[in-house]
TORKOL-4160 file (C-alpha; in steps of 0.2 Angstrom, whole numbers, padded with zeros to 4 digits, m for minus):
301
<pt num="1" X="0167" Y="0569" Z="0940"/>
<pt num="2" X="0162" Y="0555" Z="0950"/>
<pt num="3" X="0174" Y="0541" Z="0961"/>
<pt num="4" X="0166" Y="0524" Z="0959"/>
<pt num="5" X="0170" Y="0514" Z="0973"/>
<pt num="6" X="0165" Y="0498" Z="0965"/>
<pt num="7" X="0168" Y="0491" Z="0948"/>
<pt num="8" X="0163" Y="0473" Z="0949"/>
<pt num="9" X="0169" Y="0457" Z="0955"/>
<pt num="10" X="0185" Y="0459" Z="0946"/>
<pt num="11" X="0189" Y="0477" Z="0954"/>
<pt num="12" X="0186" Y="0472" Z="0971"/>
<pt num="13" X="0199" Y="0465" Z="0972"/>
<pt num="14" X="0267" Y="0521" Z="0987"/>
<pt num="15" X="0293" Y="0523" Z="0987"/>
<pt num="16" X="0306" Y="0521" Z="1000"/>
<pt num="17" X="0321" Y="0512" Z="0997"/>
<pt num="18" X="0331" Y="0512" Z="1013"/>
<pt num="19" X="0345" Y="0505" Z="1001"/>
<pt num="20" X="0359" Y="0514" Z="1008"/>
<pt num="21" X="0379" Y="0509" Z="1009"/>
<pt num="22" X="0393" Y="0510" Z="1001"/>
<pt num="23" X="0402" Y="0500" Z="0992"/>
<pt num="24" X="0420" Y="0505" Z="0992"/>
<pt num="25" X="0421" Y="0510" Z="1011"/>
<pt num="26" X="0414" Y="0529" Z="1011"/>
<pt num="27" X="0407" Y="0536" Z="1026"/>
<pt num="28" X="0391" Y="0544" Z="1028"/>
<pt num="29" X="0399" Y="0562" Z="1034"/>
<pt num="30" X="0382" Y="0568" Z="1041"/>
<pt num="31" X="0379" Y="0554" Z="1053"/>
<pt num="32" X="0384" Y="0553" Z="1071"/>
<pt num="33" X="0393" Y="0542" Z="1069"/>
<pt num="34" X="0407" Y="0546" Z="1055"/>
<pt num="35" X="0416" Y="0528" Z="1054"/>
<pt num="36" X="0400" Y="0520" Z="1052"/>
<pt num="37" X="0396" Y="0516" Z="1031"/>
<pt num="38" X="0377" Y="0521" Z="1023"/>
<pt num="39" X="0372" Y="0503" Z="1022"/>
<pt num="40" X="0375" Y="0501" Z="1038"/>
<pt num="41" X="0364" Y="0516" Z="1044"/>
<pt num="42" X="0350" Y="0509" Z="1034"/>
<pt num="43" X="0354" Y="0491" Z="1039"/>
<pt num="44" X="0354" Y="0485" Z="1021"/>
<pt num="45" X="0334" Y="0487" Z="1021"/>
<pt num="46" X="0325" Y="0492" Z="1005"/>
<pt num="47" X="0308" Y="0500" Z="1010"/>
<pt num="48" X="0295" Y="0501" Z="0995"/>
<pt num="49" X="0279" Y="0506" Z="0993"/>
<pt num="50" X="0264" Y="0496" Z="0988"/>
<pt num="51" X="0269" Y="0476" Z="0985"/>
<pt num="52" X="0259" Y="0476" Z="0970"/>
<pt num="53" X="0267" Y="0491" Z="0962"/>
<pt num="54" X="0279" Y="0492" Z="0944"/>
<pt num="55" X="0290" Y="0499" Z="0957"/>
<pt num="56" X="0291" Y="0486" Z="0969"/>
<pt num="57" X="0292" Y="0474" Z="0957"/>
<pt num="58" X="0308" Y="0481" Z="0948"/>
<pt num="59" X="0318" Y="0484" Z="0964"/>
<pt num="60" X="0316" Y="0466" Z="0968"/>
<pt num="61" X="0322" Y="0465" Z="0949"/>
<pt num="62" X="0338" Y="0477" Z="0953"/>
<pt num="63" X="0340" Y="0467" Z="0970"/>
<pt num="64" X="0347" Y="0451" Z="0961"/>
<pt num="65" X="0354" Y="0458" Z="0947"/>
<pt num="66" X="0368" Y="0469" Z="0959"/>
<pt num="67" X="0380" Y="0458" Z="0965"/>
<pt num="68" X="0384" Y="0470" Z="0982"/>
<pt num="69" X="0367" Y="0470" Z="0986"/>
<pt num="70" X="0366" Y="0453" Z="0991"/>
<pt num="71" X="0359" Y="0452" Z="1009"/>
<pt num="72" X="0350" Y="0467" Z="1004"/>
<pt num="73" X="0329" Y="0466" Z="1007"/>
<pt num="74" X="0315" Y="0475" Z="1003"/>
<pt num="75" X="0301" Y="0481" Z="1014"/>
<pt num="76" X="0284" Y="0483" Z="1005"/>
<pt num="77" X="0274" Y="0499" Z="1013"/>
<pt num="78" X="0265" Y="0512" Z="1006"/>
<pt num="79" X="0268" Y="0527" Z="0995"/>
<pt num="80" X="0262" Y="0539" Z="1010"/>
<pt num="81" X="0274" Y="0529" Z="1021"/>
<pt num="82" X="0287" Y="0534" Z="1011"/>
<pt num="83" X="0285" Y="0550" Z="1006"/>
<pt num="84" X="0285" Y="0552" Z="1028"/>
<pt num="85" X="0303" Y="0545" Z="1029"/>
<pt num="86" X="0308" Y="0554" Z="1018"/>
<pt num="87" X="0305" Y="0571" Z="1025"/>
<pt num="88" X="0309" Y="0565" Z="1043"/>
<pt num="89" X="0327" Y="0560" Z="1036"/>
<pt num="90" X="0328" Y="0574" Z="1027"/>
<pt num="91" X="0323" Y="0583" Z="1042"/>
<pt num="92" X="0339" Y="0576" Z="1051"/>
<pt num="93" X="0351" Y="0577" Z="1037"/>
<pt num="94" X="0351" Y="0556" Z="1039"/>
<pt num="95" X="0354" Y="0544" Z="1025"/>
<pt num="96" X="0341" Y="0537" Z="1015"/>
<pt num="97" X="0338" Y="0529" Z="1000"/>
<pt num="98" X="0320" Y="0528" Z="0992"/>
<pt num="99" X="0313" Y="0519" Z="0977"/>
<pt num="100" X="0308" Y="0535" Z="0968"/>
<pt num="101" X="0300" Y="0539" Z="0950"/>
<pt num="102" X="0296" Y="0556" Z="0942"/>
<pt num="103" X="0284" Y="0566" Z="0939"/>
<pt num="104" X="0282" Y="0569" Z="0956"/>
<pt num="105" X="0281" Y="0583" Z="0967"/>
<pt num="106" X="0295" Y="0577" Z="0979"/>
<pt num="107" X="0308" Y="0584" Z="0968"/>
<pt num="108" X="0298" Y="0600" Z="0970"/>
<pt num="109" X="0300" Y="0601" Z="0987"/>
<pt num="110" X="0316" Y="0592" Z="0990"/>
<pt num="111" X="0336" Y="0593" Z="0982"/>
<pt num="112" X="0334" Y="0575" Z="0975"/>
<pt num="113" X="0347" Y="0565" Z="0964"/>
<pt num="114" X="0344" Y="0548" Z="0955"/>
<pt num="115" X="0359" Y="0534" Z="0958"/>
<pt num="116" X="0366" Y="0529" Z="0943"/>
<pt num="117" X="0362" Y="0513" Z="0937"/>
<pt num="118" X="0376" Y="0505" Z="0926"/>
<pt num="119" X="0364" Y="0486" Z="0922"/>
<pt num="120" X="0349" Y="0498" Z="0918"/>
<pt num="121" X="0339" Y="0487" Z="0931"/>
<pt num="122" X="0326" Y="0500" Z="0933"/>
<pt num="123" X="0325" Y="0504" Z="0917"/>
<pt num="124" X="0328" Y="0519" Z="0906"/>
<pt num="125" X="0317" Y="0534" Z="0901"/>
<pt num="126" X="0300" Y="0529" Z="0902"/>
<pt num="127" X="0282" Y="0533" Z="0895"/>
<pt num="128" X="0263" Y="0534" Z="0902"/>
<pt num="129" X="0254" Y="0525" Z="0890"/>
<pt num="130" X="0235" Y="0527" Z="0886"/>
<pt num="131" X="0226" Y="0509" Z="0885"/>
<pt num="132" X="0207" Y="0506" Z="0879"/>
<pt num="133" X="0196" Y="0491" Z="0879"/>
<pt num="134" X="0192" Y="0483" Z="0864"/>
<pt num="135" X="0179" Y="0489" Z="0855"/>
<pt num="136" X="0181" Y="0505" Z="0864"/>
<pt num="137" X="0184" Y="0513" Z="0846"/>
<pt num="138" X="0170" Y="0507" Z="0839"/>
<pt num="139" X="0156" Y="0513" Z="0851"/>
<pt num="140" X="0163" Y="0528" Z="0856"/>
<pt num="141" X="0174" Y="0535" Z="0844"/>
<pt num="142" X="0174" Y="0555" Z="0848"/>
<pt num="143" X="0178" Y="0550" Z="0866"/>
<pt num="144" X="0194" Y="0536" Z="0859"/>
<pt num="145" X="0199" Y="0553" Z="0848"/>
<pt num="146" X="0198" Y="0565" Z="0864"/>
<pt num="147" X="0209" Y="0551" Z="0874"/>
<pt num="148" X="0220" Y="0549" Z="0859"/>
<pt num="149" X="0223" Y="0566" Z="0856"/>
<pt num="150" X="0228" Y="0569" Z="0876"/>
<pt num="151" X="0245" Y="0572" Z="0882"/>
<pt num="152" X="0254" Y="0582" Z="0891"/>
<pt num="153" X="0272" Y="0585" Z="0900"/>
<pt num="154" X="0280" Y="0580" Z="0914"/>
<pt num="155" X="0280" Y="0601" Z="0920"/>
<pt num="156" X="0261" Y="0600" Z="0918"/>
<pt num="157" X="0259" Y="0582" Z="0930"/>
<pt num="158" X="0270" Y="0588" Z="0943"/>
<pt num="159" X="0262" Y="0606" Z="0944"/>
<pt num="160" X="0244" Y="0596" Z="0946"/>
<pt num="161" X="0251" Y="0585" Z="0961"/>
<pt num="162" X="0261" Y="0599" Z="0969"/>
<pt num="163" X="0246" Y="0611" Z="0970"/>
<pt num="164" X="0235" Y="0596" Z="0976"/>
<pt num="165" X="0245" Y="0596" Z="0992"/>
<pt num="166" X="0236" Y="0612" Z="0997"/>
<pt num="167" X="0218" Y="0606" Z="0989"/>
<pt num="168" X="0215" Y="0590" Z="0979"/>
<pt num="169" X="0219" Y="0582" Z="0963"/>
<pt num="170" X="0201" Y="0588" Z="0957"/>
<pt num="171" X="0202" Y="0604" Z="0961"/>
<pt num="172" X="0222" Y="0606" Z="0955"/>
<pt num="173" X="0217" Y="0597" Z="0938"/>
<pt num="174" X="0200" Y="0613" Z="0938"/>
<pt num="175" X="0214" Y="0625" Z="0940"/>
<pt num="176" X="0227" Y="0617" Z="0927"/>
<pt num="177" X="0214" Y="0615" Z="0915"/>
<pt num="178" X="0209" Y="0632" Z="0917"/>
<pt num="179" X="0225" Y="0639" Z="0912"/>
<pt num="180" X="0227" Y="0627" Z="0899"/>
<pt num="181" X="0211" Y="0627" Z="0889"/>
<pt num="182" X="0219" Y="0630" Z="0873"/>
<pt num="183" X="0229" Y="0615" Z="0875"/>
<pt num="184" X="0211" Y="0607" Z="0879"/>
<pt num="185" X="0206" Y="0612" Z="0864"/>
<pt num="186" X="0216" Y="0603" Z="0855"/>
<pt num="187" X="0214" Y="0588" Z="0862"/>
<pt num="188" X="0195" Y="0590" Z="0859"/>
<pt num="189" X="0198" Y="0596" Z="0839"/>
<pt num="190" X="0187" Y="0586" Z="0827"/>
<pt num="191" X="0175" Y="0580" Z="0838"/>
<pt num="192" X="0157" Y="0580" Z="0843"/>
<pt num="193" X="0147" Y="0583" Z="0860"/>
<pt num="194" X="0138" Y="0569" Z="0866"/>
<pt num="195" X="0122" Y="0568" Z="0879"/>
<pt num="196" X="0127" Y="0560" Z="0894"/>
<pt num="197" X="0136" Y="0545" Z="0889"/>
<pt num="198" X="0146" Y="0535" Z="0902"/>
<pt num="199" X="0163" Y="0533" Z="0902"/>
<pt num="200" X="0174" Y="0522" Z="0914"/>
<pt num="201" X="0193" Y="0526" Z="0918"/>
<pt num="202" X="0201" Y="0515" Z="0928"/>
<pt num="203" X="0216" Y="0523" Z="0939"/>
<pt num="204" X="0229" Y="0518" Z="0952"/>
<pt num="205" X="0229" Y="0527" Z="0967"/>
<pt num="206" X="0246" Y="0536" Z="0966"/>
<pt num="207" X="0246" Y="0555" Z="0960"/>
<pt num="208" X="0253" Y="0554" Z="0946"/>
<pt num="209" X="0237" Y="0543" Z="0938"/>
<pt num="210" X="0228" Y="0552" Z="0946"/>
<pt num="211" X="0232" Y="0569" Z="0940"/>
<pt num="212" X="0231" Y="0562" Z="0922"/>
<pt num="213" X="0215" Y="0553" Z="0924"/>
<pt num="214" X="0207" Y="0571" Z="0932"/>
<pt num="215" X="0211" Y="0581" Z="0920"/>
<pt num="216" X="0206" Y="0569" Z="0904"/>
<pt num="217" X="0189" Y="0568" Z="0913"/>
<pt num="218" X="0187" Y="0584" Z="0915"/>
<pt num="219" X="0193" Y="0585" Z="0896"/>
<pt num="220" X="0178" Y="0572" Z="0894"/>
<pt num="221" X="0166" Y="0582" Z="0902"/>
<pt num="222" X="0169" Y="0598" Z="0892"/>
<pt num="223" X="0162" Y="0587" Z="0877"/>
<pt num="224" X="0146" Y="0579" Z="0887"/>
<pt num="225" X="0154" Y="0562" Z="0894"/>
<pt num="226" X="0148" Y="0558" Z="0913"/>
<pt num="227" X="0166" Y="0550" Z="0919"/>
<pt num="228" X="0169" Y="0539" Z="0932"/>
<pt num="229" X="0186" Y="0536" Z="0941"/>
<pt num="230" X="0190" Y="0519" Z="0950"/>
<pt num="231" X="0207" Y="0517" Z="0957"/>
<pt num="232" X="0213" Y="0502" Z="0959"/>
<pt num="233" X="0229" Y="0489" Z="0959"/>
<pt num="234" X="0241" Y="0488" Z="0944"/>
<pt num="235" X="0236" Y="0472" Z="0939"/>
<pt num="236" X="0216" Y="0476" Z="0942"/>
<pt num="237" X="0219" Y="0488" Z="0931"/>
<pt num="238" X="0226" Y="0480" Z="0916"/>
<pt num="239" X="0212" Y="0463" Z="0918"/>
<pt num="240" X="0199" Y="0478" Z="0921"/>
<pt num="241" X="0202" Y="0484" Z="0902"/>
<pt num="242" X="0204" Y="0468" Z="0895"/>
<pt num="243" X="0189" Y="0461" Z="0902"/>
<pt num="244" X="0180" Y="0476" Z="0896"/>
<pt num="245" X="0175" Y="0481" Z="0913"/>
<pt num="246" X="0183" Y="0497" Z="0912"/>
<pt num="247" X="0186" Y="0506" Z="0896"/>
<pt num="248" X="0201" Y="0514" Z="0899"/>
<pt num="249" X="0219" Y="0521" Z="0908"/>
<pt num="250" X="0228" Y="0534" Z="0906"/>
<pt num="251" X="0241" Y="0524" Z="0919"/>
<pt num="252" X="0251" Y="0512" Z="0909"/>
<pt num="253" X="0271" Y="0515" Z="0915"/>
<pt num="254" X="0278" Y="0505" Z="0898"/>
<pt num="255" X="0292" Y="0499" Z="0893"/>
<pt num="256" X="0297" Y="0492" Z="0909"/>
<pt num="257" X="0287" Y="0495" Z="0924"/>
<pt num="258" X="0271" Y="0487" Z="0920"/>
<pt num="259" X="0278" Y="0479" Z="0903"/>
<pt num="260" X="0271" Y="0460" Z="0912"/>
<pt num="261" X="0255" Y="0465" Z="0915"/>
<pt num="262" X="0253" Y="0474" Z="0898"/>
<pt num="263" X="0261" Y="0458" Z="0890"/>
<pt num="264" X="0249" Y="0444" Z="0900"/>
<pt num="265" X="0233" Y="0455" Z="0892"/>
<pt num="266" X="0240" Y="0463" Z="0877"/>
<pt num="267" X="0229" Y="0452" Z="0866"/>
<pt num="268" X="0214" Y="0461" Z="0874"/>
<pt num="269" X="0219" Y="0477" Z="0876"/>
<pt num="270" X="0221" Y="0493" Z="0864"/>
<pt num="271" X="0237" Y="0503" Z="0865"/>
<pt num="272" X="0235" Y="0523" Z="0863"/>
<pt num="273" X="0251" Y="0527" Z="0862"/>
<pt num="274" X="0260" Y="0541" Z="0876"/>
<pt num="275" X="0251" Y="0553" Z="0885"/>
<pt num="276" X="0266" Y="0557" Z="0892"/>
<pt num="277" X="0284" Y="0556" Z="0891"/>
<pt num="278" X="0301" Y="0557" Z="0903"/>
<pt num="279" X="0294" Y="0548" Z="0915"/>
<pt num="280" X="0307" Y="0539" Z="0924"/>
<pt num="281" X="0310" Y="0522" Z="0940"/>
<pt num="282" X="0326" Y="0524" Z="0949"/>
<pt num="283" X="0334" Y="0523" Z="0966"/>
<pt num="284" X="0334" Y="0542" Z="0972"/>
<pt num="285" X="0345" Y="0549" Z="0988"/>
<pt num="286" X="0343" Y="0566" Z="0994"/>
<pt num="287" X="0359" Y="0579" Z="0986"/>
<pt num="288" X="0369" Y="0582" Z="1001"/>
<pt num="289" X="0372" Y="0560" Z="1003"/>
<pt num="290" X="0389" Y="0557" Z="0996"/>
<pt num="291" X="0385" Y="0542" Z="0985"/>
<pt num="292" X="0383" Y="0543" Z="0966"/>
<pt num="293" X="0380" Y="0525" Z="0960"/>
<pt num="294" X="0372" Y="0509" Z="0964"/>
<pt num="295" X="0387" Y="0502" Z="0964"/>
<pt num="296" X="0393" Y="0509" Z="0977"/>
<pt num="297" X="0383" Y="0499" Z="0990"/>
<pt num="298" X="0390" Y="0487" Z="0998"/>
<pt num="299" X="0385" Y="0469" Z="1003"/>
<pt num="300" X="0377" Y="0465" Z="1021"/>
<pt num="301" X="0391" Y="0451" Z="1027"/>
């Protein structure tokens, strides 16, 4: 499997919510000081991870839709930032609140909880969705039936990224797919080996992507397809595949999430279907915080 840096003109081109408060007066109880409220200790700042990510998109989104949040703002870094603040506040048994999603290995290592979310601004249940170019179909069809036959759960993504934190993704996605050939063999019914043809997945650089697009490839390769990987930003990725620079993604988080971008190119893009479902966006607090919903945040004044 190779990792193209460059894709063309067009390619060239993580989450921590430090939310916090609440709204009816509770105290944080594991803070030094007991009389001050969560969103005080996180001084009504919402850190997120990339600015061009679904995720950072849909807090803004929740941002104006909650009325006690007003005064709240959202501090765009990186997923690796995030998951760094995370453990250090964990570490200190401090509030935090992040801009989380799952699959991902963080509620492996950590007792998480997601905040309710009465207006449904992040969204509900949601689904990884596999996108093709046009035409893709057509000029490679046992490769579009391998890709359309691929999916897989939530368990088997997160046990791919948890493993990684000890290796890689490729080397995790070796392993998984080692002790899940018969599952790879289904995807693979009903098709032919090719000679070396070329395919092109276009990824995002977060783990979860990039656990899917590993293994597919390697699915890929099991059949004779040479598969390069090119990560890239959300919206990259959507104009990649339908400008046909790229012929597909495993990465599409739909409904919500990245339901704009997939809109503003659907015309010129091919939808798969799932490769996964359960995924889900949400504001997430570590267990031992004393705060169930949203809505109990409270306005900066």
């Amino acid at each position: 499997m190779k990792n193209n840096k460059k894709l063309g003109a067009t390619l060239g081109l993580s989450a921590i919510l430090l939310l916090a408060a609440c709204g009816n007066g509770e105290q944080i109880g594991n803070s030094t000081n007991d009389t001050q409220t969560i969103s005080e200790a996180v001084d009504y700042t919402i850190v997120g991870i990339e600015p061009g990510a679904g995720i950072t998109q849909a807090t803004d989104n929740m941002l104006k839709t909650y009325e006690n949040l007003a005064g709240w703002e959202q501090e765009t870094s990186s997923t690796a930032g995030m998951l760094t603040q995370l453990d250090q506040a964990i570490r200190n048994e401090k509030p935090i609140l992040i801009t989380g999603w799952s699959p991902h290995y963080k509620f492996t290592q950590h007792d998480l909880k997601y905040l309710e979310d009465p207006e449904g601004a992040m969204g509900g249940e949601e689904s990884l969705h596999t996108i093709a170019r046009k035409g893709f179909k057509e000029e490679m069809p046992n490769a579009y039936q391998i890709l359309d036959n691929f999916y897989w759960e939530v368990e088997d993504m997160e046990t791919v990224m948890y493993e990684a934190l000890d290796s890689s993704i490729e080397e995790a996605a070796t392993n998984w797919v080692e002790n899940n050939q018969e599952t790879v063999d289904g995807w693979l019914e009903g098709t032919e080996k090719v000679d070396g043809e070329q395919i092109e997945i276009v990824s995002l650089p977060w783990d979860t992507e990039r656990a899917s697009s590993a293994v597919a490839s390697i699915a890929l390769e099991q059949q004779g397809y040479e598969v390069s990987i090119t990560d890239v930003d959300v919206a990259v990725m959507f104009e990649a595949i339908a400008n046909g620079e790229g012929d597909v993604s495993l990465g599409a988080w739909l409904p919500v999430t990245h339901g704009s971008f997939f809109e503003n190119n659907e015309e010129d893009i091919e939808d798969l279907g799932p490769n996964l479902d359960g995924a889900r966006l949400g504001i997430v607090v570590p267990e031992y915080m004393d705060i169930d919903s949203i809505e109990d945040l409270e306005p900066k004044e």
